[in-house]
KEDRENVO-326785 format. One record per residue: residue number from 0; residue in one letter; chain; z negated, x, y of N, C-alpha, C in turn. Coordinates in Angstrom, 1 decimal. Layout:
BEGIN
num NUM; residu a; chaine A; n.pz Z; n.px X; n.py Y; ca.pz Z; ca.px X; ca.py Y; c.pz Z; c.px X; c.py Y
...
% end
This chain:
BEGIN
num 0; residu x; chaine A; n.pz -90.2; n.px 86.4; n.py -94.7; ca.pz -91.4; ca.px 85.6; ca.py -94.7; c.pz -92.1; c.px 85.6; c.py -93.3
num 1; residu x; chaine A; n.pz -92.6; n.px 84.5; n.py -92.8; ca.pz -93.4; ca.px 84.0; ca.py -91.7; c.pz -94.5; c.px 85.6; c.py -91.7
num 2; residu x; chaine A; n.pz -94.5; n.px 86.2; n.py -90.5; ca.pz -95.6; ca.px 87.0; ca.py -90.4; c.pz -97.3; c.px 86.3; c.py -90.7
num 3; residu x; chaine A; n.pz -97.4; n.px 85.1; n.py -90.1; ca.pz -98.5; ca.px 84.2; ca.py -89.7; c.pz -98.7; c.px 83.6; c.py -91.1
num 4; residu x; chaine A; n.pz -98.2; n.px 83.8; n.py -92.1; ca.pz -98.5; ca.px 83.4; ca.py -93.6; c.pz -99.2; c.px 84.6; c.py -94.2
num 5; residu x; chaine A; n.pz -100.5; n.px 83.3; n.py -94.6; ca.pz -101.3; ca.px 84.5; ca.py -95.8; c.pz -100.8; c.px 85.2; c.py -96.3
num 6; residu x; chaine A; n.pz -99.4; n.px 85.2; n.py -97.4; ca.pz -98.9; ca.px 85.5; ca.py -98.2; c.pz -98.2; c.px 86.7; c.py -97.8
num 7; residu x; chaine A; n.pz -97.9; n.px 87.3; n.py -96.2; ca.pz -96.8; ca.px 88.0; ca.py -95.4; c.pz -97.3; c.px 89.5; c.py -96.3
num 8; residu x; chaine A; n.pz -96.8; n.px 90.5; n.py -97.1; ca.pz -97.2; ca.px 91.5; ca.py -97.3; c.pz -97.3; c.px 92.3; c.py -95.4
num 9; residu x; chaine A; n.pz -98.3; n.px 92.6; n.py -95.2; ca.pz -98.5; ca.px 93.4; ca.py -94.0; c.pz -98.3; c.px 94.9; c.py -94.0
num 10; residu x; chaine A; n.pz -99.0; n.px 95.3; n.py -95.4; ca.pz -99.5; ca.px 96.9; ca.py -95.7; c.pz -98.2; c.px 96.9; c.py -96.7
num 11; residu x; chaine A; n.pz -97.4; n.px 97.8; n.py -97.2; ca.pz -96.6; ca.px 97.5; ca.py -97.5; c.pz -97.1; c.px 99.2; c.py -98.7
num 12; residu x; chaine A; n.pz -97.3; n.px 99.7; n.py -98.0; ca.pz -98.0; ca.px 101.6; ca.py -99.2; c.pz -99.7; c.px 100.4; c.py -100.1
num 13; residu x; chaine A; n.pz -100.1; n.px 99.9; n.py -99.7; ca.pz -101.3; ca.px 99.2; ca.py -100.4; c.pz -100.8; c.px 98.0; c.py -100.6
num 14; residu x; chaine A; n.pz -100.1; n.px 97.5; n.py -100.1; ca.pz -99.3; ca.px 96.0; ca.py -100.6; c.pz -100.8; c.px 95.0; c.py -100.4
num 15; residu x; chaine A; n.pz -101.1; n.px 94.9; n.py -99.3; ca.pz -102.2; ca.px 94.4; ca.py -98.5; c.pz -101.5; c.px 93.2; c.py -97.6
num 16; residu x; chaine A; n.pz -101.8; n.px 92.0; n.py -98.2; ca.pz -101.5; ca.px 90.8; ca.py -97.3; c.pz -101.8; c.px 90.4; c.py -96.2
num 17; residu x; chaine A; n.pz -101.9; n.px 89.5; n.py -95.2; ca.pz -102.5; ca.px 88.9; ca.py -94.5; c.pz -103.5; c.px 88.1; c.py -94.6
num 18; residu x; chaine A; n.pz -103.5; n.px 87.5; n.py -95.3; ca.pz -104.8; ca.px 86.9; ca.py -95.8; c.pz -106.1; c.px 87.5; c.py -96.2
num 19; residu x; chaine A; n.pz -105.3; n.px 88.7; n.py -97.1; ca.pz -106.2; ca.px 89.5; ca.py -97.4; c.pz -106.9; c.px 90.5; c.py -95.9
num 20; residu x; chaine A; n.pz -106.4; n.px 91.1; n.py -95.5; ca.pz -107.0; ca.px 91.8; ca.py -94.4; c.pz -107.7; c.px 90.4; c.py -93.2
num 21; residu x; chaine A; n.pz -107.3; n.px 89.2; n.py -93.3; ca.pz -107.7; ca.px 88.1; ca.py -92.9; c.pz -109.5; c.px 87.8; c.py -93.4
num 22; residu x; chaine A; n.pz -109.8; n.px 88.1; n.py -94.4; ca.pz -110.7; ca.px 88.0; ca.py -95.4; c.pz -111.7; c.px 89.4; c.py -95.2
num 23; residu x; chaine A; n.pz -111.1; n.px 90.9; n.py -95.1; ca.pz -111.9; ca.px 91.6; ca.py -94.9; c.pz -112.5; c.px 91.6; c.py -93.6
num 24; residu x; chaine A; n.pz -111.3; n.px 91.1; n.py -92.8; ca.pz -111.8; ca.px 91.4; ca.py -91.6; c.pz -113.2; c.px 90.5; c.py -90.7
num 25; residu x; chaine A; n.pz -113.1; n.px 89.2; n.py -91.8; ca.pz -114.4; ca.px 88.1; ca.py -91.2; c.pz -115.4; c.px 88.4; c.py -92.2
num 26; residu x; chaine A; n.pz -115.7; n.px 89.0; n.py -93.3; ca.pz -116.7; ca.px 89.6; ca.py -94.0; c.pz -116.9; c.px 90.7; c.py -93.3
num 27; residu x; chaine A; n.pz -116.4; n.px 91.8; n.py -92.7; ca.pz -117.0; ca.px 93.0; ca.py -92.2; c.pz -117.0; c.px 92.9; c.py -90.7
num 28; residu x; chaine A; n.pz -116.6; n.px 92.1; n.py -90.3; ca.pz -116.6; ca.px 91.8; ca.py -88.7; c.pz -116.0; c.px 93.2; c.py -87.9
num 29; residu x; chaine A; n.pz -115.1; n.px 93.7; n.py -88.9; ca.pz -113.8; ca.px 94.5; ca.py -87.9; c.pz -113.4; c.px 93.9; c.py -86.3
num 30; residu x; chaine A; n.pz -113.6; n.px 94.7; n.py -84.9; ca.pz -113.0; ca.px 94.3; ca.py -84.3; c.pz -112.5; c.px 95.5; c.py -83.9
num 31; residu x; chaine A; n.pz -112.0; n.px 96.8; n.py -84.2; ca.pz -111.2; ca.px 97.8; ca.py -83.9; c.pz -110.5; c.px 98.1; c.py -84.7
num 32; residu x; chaine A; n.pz -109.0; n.px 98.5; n.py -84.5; ca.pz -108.0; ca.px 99.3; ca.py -85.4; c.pz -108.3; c.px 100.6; c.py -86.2
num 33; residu x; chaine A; n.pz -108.9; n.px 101.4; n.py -85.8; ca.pz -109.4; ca.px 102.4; ca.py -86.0; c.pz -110.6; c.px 102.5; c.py -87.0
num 34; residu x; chaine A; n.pz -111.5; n.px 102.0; n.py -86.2; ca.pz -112.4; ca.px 101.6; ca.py -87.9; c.pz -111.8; c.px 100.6; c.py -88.7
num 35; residu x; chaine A; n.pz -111.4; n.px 99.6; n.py -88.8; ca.pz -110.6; ca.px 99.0; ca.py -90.0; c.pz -109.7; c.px 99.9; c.py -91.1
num 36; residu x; chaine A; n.pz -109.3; n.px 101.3; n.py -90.3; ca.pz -108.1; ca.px 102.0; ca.py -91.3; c.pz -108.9; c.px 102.6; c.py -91.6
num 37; residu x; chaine A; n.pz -110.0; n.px 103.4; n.py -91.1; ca.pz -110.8; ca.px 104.6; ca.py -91.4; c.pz -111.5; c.px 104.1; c.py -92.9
num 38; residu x; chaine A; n.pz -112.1; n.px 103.0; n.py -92.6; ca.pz -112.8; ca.px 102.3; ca.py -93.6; c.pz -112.3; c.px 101.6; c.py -94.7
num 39; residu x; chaine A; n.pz -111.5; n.px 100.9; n.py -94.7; ca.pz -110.3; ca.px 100.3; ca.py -96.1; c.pz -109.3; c.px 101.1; c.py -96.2
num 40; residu x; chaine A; n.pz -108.7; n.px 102.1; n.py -95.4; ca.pz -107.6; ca.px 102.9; ca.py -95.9; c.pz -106.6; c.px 101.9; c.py -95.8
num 41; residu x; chaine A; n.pz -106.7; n.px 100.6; n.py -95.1; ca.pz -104.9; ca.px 100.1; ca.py -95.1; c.pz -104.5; c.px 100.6; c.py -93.9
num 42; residu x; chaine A; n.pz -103.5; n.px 100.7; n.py -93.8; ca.pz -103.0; ca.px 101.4; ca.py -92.6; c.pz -103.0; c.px 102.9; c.py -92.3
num 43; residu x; chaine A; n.pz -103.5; n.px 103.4; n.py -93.3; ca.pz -103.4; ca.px 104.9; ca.py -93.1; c.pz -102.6; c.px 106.2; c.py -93.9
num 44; residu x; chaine A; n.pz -101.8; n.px 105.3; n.py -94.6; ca.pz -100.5; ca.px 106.5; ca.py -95.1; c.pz -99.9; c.px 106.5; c.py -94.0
num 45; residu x; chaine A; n.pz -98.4; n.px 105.5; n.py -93.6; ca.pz -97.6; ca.px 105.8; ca.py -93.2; c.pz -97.7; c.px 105.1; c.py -91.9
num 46; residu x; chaine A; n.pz -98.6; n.px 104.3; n.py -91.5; ca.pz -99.3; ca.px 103.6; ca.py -90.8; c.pz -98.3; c.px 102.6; c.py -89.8
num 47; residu x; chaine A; n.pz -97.2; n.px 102.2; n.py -90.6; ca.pz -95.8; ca.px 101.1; ca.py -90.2; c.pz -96.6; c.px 99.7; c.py -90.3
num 48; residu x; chaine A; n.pz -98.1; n.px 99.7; n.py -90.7; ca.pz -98.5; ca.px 98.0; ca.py -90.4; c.pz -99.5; c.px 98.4; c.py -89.4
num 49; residu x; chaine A; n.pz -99.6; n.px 99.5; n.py -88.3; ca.pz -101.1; ca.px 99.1; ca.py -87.8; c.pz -100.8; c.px 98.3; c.py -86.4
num 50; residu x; chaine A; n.pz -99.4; n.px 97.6; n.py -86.1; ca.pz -99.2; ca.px 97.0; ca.py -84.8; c.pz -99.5; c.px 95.7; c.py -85.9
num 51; residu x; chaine A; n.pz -99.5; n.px 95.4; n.py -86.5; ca.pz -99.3; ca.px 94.0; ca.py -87.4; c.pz -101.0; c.px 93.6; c.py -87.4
num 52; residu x; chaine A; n.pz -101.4; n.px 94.6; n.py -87.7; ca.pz -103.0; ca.px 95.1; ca.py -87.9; c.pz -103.5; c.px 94.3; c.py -86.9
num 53; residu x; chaine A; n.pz -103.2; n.px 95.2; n.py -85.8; ca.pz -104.0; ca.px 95.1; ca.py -84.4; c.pz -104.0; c.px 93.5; c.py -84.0
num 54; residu x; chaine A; n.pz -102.3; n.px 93.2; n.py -84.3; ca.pz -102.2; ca.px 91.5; ca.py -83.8; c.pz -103.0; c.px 91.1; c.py -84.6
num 55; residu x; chaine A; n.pz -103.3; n.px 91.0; n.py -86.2; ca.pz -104.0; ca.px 90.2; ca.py -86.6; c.pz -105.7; c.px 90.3; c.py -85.9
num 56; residu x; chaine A; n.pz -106.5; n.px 91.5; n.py -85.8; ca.pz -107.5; ca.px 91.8; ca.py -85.5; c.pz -107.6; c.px 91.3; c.py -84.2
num 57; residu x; chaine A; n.pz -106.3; n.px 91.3; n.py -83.1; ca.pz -106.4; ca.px 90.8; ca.py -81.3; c.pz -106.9; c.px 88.8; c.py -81.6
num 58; residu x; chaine A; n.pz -105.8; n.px 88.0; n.py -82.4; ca.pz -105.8; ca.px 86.8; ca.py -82.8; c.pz -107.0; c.px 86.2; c.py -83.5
num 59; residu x; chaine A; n.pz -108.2; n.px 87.3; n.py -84.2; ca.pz -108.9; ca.px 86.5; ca.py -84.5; c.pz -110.4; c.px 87.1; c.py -83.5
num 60; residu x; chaine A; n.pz -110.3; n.px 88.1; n.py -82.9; ca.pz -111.1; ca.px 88.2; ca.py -81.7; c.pz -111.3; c.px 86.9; c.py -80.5
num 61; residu x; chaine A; n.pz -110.4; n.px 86.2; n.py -80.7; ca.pz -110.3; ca.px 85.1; ca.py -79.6; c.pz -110.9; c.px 83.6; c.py -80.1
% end
């Protein structure tokens, strides 16, 4: 699947979409990696989506 699809599972230990982290991220106005994981806990088991993360969080900073 298209990374750039809502639908893309990103988080794969939370099974956290794109869309979805899409969603938390313009309700809490996330613009760091670090507090986004600290605070939802996606990205912080095995942390294999926080480059996925980051793109999404760099792409909607702009």
């Amino acid at each position: 699947m298209d990374k750039t699809s809502r639908d893309y599972v990103v988080c794969l230990c939370n099974k956290v979409t794109r869309g979805e982290i899409e969603d938390i991220i313009k309700e809490k106005g996330y613009t760091d990696l670090k507090t986004f994981c600290e605070e939802t806990k996606i990205g912080k088991k095995c942390g294999g989506c926080r480059e996925d993360i980051q793109m999404i969080l760099d792409e909607m900073a702009e």
